[in-house]
C-alpha positions, -999 to +999 in steps of 0.1 A: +139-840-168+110-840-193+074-839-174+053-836-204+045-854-233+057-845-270+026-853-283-005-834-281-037-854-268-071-856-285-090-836-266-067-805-267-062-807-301-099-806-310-105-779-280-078-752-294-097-760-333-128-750-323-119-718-307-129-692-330-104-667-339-098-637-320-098-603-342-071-576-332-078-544-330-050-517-336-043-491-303-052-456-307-015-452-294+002-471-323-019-454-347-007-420-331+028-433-333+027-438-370+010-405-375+030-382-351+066-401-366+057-395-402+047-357-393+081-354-380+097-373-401+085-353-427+088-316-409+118-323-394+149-328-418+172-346-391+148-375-384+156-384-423+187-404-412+217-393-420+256-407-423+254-414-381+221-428-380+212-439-414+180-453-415+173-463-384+152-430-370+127-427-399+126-471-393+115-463-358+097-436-360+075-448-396+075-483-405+080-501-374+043-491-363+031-492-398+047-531-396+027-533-363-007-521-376-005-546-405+008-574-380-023-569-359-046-563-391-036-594-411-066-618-409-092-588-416-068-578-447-064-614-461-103-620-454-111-587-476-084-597-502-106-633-508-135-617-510-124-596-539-109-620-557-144-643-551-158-608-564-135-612-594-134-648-602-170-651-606-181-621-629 
């Protein structure tokens, strides 16, 4: 049985708009995570993935924090990427 409506009302809609957007801010751990897996990955010649494990290690251990970092850091990036193309666009 459906309770709510499909439909969002007025007053939500103009209360979730006005909200101004939170900014992320990236762990110390993630940040650790991407440093201590590419010093391994690096140092250590197994964590490079092999015919077993392809990929999948160095994915774990590198880019999947990396992924996050940028995830969380998205609005900040995009806002400093406009600016420099403002920058750009009027000289």
């Amino acid at each position: 049985m459906l309770l709510a409506p499909f439909a969002l009302t007025e007053t939500t809609t103009r209360r979730v708009a006005t909200n101004p957007p939170r900014i992320a801010t990236v762990p110390p751990w993630l940040v650790a995570w991407a440093v201590i897996g590419g010093i391994a990955v690096l140092c250590v010649p197994a964590l490079r993935g092999g015919p077993t494990t392809g990929l999948t290690l160095p994915f774990w251990l590198v880019a999947a924090p990396l992924l996050n970092i940028l995830w969380l850091t998205r609005r900040r990036l995009l806002a400093a990427v406009r600016r420099r193309s403002a920058r750009v666009h009027s000289r």
